[in-house]
C-alpha positions as CSV (number, residue, x, y, z in Angstrom):
1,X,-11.3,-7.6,15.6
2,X,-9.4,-9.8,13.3
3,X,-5.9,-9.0,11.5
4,X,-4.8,-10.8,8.4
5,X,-1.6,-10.3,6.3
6,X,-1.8,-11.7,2.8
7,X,1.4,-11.4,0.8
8,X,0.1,-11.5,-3.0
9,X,3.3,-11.1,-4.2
10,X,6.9,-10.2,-4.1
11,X,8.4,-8.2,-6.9
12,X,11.9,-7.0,-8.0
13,X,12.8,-3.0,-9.0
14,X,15.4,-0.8,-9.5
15,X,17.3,0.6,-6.0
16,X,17.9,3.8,-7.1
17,X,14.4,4.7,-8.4
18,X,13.0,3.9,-4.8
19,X,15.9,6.0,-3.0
20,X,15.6,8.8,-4.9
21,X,18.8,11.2,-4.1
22,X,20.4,9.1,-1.4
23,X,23.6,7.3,-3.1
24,X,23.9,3.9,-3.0
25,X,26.5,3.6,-1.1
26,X,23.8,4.8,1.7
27,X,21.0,2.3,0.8
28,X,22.7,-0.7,0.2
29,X,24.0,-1.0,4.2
30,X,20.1,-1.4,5.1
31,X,18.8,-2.6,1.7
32,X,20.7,-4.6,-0.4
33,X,20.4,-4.6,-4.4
34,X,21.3,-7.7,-6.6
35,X,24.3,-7.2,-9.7
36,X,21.2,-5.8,-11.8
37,X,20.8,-3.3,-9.1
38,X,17.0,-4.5,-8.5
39,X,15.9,-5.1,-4.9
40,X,13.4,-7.2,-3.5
41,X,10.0,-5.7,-2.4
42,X,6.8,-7.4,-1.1
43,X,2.9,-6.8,-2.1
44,X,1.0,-7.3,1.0
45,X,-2.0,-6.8,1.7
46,X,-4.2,-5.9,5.2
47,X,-7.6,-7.8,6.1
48,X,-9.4,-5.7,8.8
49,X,-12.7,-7.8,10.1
50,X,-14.2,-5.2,12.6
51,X,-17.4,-6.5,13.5
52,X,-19.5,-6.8,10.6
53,X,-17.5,-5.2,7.9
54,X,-14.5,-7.0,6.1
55,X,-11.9,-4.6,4.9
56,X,-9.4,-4.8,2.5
57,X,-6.7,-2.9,2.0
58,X,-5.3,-2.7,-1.8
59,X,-5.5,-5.5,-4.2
60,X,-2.4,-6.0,-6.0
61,X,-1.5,-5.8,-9.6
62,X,-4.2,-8.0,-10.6
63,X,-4.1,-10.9,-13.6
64,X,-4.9,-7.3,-16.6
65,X,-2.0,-6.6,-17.7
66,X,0.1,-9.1,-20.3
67,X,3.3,-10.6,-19.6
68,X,5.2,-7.9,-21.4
69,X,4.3,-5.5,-18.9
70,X,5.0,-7.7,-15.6
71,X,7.9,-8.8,-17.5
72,X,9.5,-5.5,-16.1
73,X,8.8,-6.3,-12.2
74,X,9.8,-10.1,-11.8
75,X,7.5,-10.9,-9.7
76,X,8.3,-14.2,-7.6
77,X,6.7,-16.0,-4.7
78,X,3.7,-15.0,-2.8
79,X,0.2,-16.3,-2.1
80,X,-1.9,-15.0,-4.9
81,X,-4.6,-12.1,-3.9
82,X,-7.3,-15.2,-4.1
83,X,-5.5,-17.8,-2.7
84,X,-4.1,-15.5,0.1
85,X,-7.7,-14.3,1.3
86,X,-8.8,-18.4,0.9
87,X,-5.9,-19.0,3.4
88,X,-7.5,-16.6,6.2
89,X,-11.0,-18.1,5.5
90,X,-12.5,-14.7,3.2
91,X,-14.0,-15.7,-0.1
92,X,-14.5,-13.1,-2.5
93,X,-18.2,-12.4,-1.3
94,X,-17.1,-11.7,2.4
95,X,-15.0,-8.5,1.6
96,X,-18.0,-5.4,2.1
97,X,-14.8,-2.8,1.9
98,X,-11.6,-1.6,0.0
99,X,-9.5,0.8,0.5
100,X,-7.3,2.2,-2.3
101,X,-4.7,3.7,-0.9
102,X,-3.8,5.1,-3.9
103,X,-4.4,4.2,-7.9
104,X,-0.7,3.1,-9.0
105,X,-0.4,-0.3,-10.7
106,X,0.2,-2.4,-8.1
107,X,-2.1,-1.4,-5.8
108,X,-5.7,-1.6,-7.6
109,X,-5.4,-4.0,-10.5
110,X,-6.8,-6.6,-8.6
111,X,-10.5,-5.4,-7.5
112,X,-11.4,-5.6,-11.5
113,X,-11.1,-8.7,-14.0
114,X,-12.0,-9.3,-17.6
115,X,-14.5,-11.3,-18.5
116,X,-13.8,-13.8,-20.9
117,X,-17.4,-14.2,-21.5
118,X,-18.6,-10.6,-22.5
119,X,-15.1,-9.1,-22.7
120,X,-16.1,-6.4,-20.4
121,X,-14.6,-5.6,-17.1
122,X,-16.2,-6.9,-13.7
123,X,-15.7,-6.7,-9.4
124,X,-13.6,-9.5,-8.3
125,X,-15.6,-8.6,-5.1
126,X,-18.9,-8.2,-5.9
127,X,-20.1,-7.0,-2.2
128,X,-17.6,-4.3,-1.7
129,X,-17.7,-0.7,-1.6
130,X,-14.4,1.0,-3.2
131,X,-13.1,3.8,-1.0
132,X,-11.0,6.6,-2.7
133,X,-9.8,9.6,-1.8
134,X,-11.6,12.3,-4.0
135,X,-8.7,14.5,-4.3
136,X,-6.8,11.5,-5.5
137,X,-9.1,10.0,-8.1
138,X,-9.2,13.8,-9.8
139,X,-5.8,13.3,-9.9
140,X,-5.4,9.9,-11.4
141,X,-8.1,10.8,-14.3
142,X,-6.1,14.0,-15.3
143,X,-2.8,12.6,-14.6
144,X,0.4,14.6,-15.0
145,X,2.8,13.2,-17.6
146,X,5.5,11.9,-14.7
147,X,2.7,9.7,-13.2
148,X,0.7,8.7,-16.4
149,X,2.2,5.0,-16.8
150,X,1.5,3.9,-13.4
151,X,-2.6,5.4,-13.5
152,X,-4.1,2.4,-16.4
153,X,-7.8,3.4,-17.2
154,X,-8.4,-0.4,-17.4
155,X,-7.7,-0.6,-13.3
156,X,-9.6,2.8,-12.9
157,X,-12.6,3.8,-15.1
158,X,-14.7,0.9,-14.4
159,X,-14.8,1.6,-10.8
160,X,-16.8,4.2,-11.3
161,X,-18.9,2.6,-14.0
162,X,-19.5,0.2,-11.9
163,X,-20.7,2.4,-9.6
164,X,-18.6,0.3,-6.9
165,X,-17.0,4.1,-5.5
166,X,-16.9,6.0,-2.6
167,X,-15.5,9.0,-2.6
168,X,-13.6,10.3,1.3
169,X,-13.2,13.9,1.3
170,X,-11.1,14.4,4.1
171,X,-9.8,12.1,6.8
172,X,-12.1,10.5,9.5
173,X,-13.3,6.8,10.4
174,X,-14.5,4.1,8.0
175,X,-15.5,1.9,10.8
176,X,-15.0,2.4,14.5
177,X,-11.7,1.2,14.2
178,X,-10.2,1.7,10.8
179,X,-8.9,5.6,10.6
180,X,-7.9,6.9,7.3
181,X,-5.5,10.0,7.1
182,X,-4.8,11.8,3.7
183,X,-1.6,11.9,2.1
184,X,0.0,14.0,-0.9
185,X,3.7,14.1,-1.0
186,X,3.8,10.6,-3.0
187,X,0.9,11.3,-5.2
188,X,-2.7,13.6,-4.5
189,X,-4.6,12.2,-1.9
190,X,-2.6,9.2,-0.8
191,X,-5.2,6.9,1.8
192,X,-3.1,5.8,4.8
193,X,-5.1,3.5,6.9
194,X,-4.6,3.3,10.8
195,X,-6.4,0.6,12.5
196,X,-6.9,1.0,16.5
197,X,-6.8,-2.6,17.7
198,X,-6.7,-3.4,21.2
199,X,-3.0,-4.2,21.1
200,X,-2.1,-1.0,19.7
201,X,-2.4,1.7,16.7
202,X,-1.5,-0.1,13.8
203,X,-0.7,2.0,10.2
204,X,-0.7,0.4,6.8
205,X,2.1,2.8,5.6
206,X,1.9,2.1,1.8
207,X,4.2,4.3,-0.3
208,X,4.3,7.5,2.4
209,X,7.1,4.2,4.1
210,X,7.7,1.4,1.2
211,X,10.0,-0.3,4.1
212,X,12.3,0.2,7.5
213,X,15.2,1.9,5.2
214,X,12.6,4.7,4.1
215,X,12.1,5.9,7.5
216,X,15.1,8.4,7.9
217,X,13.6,11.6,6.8
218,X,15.6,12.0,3.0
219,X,15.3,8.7,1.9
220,X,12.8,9.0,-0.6
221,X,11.4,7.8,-3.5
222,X,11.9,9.4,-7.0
223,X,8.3,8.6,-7.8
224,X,6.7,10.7,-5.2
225,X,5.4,13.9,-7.4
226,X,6.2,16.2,-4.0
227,X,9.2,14.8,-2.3
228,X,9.5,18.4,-0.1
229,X,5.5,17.8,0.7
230,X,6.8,13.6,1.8
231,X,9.8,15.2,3.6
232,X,7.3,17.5,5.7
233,X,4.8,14.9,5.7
234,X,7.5,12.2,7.2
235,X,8.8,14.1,10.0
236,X,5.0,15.1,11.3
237,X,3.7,11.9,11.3
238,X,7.2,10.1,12.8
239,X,6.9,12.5,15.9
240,X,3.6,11.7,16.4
241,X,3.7,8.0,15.5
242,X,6.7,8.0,17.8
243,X,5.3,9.8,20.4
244,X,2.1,7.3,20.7
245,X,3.8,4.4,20.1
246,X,2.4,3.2,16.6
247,X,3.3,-0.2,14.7
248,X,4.1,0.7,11.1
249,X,2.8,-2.6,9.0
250,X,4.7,-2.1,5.9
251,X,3.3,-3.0,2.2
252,X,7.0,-3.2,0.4
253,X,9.4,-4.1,2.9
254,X,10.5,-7.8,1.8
255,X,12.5,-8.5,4.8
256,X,10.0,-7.0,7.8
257,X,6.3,-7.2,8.3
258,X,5.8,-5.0,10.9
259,X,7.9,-2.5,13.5
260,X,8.0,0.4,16.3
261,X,9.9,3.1,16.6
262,X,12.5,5.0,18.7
263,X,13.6,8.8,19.2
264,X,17.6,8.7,18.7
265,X,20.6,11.1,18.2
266,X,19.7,11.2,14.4
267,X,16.3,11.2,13.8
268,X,13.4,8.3,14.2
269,X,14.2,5.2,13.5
270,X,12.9,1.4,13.4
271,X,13.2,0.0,16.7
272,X,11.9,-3.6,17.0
273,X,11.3,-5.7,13.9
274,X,8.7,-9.0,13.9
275,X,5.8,-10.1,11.9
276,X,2.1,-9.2,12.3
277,X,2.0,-12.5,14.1
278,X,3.9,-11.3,17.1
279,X,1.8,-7.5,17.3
280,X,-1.3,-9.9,17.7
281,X,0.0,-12.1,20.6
């Protein structure tokens, strides 16, 4: 089995929206905001090679949307989506997987392109199979009026026109090492990938952990649709990732890649900090 991180890009947003009730004067100790009050966040993404299948998890923003609309998250740094698979050796063709964690903006705008040719949409990976939670994708298409700017038809619709979809009903294995659990205090049918490599359990925590800060139980963010569904959802799956000695790989955290976790006076929290680099030695 083969691990790859690719960072496609880092992006800036404000504090308080990703706190939710938690003051500032809370947040700010473990996650620092800028005079705009914006903080830093990361846009990874996770390369699972297990066997013959090539997995990708999320794809980014994507190259869609104008500059008016990226305007709002300025984005810096990063390896590209592209570039970033070119740098671990995958070329579009290798990918035979995705997995959409869930349909917001900056997590599946970068498995379609236009093209410039036709003016339709295409697959940026032409071999892989798309792999969304049902409950979730009923949710996107029909999507309430707090969650309707992040769900674009232009990153959805054409999935499924494409026929490029599968649909997971309830949580079990994509591969014989890539678990996926189901998810609905951030949105419906949130995909959280855990991948049991020989080292350990990895998890891809998405937006059920945007970073180390999020892991106390109330620090949550004032996107998620069900925040007393995350609180539940949080404290199950910190007692059992605690318990069995998972490695949270985080997709937003700009200052940590990876970490475990500890039982202490107040709750789970973050215990050692390090890159993937150093779960893989």
């Amino acid at each position: 089995m083969k691990l790859s991180s690719v960072n496609i890009t880092n992006f800036k947003i404000d504090g308080g929206a990703m706190f939710g009730v938690v003051p500032k004067v809370l947040w700010q100790r473990t996650y620092p905001a800028d005079e705009s009050n914006l903080c830093s966040w990361a846009l990874r993404s996770l390369v699972v090679e297990d066997g013959d299948r090539v997995v990708l998890v999320d794809n980014g923003f994507g190259d869609k949307q104008d500059a008016k609309f990226l305007s709002h998250f300025y984005l810096f740094g990063g390896d590209g989506l592209l570039d970033g698979l070119a740098k671990h050796g995958y070329a579009p063709e290798d990918i035979t997987d995705i997995v959409i964690t869930h349909m917001h903006y900056d997590h599946c705008g970068g498995g379609l392109k236009f093209n410039a040719e036709t003016g339709g949409i295409e697959a940026v990976f032409p071999n892989a199979t798309i792999h969304i939670s049902r409950s979730h994708w009923n949710w996107a298409v029909n999507p309430n009026a707090r969650e309707a700017d992040s769900f674009l038809p232009e990153n959805i619709l054409p999935m499924l026109e494409l026929g490029l979809v599968n649909f997971i009903e309830e949580g079990g294995m994509l591969t014989s090492n890539v678990e996926l659990r189901i998810f609905d205090g951030h949105t419906r049918g949130q995909i959280i990938p855990i991948i049991h490599h020989p080292k350990g359990k990895l998890v891809f925590v998405a937006d059920l952990f945007p970073s180390t800060a999020h892991i106390p139980l109330p620090y949550i963010m004032s996107y998620d649709v069900e925040p007393m569904v995350t609180l539940k959802e949080k404290e199950v799956f910190l007692t059992e990732s605690t318990n069995l000695g998972y490695t949270f790989f985080f997709q937003h955290d700009f200052y940590t890649e990876c970490c475990t976790l500890k039982h202490t006076p107040k709750g789970v929290r973050a215990d050692r900090l390090f890159a993937l680099s150093e779960f893989l030695k």
